[in-house]
C-alpha positions as CSV (number, residue, x, y, z in Angstrom):
1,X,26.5,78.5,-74.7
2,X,24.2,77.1,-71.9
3,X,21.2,77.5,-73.7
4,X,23.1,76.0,-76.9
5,X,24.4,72.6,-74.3
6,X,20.6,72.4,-73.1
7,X,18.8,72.1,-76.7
8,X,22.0,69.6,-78.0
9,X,21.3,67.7,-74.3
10,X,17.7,67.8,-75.3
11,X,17.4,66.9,-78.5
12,X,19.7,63.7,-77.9
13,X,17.4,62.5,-75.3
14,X,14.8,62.5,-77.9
15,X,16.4,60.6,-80.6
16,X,17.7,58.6,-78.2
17,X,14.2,57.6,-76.8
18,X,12.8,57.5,-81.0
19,X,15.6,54.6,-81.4
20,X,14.5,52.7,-78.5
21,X,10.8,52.9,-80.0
22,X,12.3,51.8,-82.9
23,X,14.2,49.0,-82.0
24,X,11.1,47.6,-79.8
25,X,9.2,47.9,-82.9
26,X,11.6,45.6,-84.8
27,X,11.7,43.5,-81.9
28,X,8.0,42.8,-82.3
29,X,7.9,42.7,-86.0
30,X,10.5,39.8,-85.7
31,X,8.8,37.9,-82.6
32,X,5.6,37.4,-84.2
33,X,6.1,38.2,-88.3
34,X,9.1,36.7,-89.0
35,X,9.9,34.3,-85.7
36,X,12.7,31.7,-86.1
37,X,12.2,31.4,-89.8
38,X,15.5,32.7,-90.7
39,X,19.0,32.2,-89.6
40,X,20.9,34.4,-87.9
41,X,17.5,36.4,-87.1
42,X,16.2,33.7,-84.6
43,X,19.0,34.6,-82.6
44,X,17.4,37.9,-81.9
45,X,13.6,35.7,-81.4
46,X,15.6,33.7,-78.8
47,X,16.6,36.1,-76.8
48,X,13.6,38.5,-76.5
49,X,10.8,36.1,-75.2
50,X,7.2,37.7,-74.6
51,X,7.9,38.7,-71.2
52,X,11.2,40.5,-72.0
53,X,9.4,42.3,-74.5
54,X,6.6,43.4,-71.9
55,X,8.9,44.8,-69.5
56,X,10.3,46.7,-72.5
57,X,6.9,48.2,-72.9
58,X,6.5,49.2,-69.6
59,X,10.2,51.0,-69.8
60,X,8.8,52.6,-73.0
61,X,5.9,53.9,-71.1
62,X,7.7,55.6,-68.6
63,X,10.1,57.3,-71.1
64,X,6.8,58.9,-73.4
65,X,4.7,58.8,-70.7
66,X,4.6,62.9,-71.9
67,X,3.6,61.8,-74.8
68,X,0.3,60.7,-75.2
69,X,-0.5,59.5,-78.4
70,X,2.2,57.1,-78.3
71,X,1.5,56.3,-74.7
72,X,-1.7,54.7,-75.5
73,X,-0.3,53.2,-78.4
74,X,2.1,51.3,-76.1
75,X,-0.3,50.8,-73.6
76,X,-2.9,49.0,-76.4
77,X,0.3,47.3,-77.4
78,X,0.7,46.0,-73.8
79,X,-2.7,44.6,-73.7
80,X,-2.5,42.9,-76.5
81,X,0.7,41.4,-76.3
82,X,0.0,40.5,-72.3
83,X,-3.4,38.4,-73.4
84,X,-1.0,36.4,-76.5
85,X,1.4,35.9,-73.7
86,X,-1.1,34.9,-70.5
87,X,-3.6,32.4,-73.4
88,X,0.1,31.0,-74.8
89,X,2.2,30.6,-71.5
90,X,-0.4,30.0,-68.8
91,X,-3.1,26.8,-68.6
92,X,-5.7,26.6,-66.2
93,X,-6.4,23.0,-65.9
94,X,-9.3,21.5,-64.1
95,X,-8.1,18.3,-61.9
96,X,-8.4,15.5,-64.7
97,X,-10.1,12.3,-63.6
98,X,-7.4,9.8,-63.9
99,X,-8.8,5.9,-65.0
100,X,-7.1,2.9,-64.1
101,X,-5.0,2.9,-67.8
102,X,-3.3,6.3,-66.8
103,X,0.4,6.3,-66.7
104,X,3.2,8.8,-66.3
105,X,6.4,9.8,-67.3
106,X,9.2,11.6,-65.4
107,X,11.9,13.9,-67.5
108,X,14.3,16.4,-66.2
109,X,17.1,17.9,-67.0
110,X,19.0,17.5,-63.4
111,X,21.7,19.7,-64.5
112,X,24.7,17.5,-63.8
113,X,23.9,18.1,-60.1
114,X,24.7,14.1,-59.1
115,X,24.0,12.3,-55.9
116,X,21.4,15.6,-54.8
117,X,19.7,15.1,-57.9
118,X,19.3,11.6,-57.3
119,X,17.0,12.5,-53.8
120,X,14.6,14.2,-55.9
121,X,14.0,11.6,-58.4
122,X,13.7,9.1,-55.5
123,X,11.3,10.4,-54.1
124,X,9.2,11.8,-57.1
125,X,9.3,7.4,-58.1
126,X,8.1,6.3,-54.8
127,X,5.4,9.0,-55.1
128,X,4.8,8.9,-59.0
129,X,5.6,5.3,-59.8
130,X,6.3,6.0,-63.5
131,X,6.2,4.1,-66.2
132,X,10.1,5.3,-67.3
133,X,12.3,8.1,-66.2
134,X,14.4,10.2,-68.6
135,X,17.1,12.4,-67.4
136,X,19.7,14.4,-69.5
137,X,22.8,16.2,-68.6
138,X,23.1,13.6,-65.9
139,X,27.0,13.2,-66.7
140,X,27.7,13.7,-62.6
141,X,25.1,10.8,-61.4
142,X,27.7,8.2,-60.8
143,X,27.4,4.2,-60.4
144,X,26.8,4.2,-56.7
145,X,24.2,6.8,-57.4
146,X,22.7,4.2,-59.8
147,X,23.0,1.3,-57.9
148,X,21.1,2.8,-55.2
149,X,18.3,3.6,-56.9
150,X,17.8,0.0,-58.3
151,X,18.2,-1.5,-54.9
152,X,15.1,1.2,-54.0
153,X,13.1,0.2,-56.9
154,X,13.7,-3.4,-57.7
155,X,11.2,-3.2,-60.6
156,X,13.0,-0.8,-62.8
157,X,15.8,-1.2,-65.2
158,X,18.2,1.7,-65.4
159,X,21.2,2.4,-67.2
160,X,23.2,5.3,-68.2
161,X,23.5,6.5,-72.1
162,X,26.0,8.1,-74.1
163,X,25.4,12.0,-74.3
164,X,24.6,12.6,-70.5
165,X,21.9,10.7,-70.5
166,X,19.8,8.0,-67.8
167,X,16.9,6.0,-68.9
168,X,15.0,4.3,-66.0
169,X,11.7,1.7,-66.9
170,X,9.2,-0.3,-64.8
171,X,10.4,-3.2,-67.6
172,X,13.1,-4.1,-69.8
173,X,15.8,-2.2,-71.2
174,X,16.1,-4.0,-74.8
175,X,18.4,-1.9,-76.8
176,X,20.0,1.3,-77.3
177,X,21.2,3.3,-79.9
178,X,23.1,6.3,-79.7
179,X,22.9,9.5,-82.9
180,X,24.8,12.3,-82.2
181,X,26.1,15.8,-84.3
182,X,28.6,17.8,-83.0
183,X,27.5,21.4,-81.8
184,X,23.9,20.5,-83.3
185,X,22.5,17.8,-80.8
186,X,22.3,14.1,-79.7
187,X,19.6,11.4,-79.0
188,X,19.4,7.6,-77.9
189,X,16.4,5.8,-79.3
190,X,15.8,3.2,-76.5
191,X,13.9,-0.3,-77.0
192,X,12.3,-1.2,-73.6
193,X,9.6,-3.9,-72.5
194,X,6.7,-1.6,-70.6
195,X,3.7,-3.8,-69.3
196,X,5.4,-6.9,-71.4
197,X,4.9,-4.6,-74.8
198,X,7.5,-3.7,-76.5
199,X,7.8,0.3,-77.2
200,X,10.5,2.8,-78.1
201,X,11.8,5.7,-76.5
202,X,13.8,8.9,-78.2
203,X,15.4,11.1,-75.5
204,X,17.0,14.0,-77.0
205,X,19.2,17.0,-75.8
206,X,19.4,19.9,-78.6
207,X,23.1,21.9,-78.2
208,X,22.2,25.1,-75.9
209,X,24.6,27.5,-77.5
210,X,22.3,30.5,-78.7
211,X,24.3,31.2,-81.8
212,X,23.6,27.5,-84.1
213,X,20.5,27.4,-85.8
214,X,17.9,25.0,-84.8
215,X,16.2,23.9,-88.0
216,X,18.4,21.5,-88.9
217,X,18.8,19.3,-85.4
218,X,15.1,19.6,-84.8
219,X,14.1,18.5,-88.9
220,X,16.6,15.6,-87.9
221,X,14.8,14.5,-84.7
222,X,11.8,14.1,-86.3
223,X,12.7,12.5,-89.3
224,X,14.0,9.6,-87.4
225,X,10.3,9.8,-85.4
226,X,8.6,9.4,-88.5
227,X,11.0,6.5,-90.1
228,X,11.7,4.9,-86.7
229,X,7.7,5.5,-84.7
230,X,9.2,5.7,-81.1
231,X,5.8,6.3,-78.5
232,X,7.5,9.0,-76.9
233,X,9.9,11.6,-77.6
234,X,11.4,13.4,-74.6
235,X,13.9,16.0,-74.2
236,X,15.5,19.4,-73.7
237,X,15.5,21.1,-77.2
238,X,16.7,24.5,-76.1
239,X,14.3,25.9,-78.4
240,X,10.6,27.2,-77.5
241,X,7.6,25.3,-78.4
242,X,6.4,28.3,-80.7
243,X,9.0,27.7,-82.7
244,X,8.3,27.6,-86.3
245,X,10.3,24.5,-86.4
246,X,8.1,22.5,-84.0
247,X,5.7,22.8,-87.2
248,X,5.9,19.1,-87.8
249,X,5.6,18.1,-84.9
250,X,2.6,19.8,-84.0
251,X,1.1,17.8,-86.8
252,X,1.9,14.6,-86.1
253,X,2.8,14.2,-82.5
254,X,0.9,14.5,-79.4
255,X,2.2,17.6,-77.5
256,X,1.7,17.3,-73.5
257,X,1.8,20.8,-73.5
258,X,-1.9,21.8,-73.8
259,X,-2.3,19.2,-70.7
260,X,0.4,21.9,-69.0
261,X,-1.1,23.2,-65.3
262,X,0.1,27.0,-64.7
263,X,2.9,28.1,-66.9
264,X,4.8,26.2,-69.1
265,X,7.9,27.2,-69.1
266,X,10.2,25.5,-68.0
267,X,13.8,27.3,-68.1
268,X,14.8,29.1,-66.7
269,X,14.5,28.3,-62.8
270,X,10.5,29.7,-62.1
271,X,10.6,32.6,-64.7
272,X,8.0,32.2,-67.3
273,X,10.4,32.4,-70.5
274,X,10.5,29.5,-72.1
275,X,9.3,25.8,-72.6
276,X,12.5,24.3,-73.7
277,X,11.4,21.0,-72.2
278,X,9.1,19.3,-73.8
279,X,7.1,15.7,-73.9
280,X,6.1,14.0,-77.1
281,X,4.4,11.3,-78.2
282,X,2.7,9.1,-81.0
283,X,-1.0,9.8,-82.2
284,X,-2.4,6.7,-80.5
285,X,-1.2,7.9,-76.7
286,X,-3.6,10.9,-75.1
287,X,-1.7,13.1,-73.2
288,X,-3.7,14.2,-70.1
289,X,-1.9,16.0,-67.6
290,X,1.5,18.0,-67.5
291,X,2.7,19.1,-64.2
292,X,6.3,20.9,-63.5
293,X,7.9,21.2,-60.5
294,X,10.8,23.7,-59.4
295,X,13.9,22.5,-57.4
296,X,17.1,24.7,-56.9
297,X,19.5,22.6,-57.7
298,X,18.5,22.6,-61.5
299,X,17.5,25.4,-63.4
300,X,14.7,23.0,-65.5
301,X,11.8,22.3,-64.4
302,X,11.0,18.3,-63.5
303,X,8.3,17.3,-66.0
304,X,5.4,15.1,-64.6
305,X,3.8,13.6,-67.6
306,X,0.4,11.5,-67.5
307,X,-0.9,9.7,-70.5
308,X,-3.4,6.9,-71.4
């Protein structure tokens, strides 16, 4: 009867550790065959980034590390996946020689943190001097919070937008308009005078909730680029930027995020999973230089963008 329990004990461990091989195997067949193409697979792309799938490999390792053939299968699998992940997630950017034309941009998603928030992007502006600020989920930074930062920085307009959402400019603040969908996402398309030219703005924030698909707020967004030709579009889009859907853009928009320096995620809070943040803009701007910075009270990164 012991012998019996051993082999039944035995034998489950095996089929146990065959379905996890399995299952990883899936998971990498759908992160990089059939990615966020369809709905509700991308849940599963979502949430198993590259480097949850590497420390699934290493777990996998341990469990057939008996077994050598598919040992060194995982362990070629490792490589290969590591090097996609370290050329995709990491930059290694030489300091760029900035010209007198250089501008930048400051975004961040302060995470309804308020008045501490509102220390950080002090500073950053008497540091960064940038051209606009765009903040979202900024629901808790209140009029005093707002009033004090104009007294700071007499030069800049600021004013808080439907959706959560603070747009400060070293200009004018011309006109706003506000697009929202319910559990999809929600944008203002902002008007401003920058160095007495007249430009436009889009600062999104796509709905976080894992389980909506993506294609259709994202298509949105960038139809409206297209029709409406804003210079920048900035936001938190709670979706990767290897997203299929991104397609389009990548086209034709600039993306800051070849300028990126180190990693570039930016969610959640210094682990490298995913670069839900993101800075756009039209052909006609170069992108130059993207730097993040970590602070504890938000679980974004701050986004430091220069441009010409």
């Amino acid at each position: 009867m012991s012998s019996f329990r051993k082999t039944v004990k035995h034998r489950y461990r095996i089929s146990k550790r065959k379905f996890l091989l399995i299952l990883y195997g899936i998971l990498i067949f759908i992160h990089f065959v059939l990615r966020d193409t369809i709905y509700p697979i991308n849940i599963i792309y979502y949430a198993f980034p590259v480097l949850v799938l590497l420390i699934g490999n290493l777990v996998l390792c341990v469990l057939f590390f008996k077994v050598k053939k598919i040992l060194y299968f995982l362990i070629g699998c490792f490589v290969c996946v590591s090097l996609y992940w370290y050329t995709g997630y990491y930059r290694m950017q030489s300091p760029p020689e900035l010209s007198d034309k250089s501008n930048s941009i400051l975004f961040w998603n302060i995470a309804r943190k308020g008045k501490r928030s509102m220390d950080i992007i002090i500073k950053k502006t008497k540091e960064q001097r940038p051209s606009f600020i765009g903040l979202v989920e900024a629901e808790e930074l209140t009029d005093k919070d707002i009033m004090r930062f104009e007294e700071t920085f007499p030069s800049y307009s600021i004013q808080k937008l439907k959706g959560g959402m603070v747009l400060a400019v070293k200009g004018e603040i011309d006109d706003i308009r506000y697009y929202c969908k319910d559990e999809s996402f929600k944008f203002n398309y902002i008007t401003v005078t920058l160095a007495n030219q007249k430009t436009a703005i889009l600062v999104a924030d796509v709905n976080a909730v894992p389980f909506t698909n993506r294609k259709s707020a994202l298509h949105t967004i960038y139809e409206f680029t297209i029709k409406n030709n804003p210079s920048f579009i900035i936001g938190d889009f709670n979706t990767p930027y290897e997203s299929v859907h991104f397609g389009d853009f990548k086209n034709n928009l600039n993306s800051f995020h070849k300028m990126s320096k180190g990693f570039t995620a930016t969610w959640p809070y210094g682990i490298p999973l995913f670069e839900i943040d993101q800075i756009w803009s039209a052909k006609a701007i170069r992108p130059v230089l993207l730097k993040k910075e970590h602070y504890k009270i938000s679980d974004h990164a701050l986004l430091i963008g220069v441009y010409e």
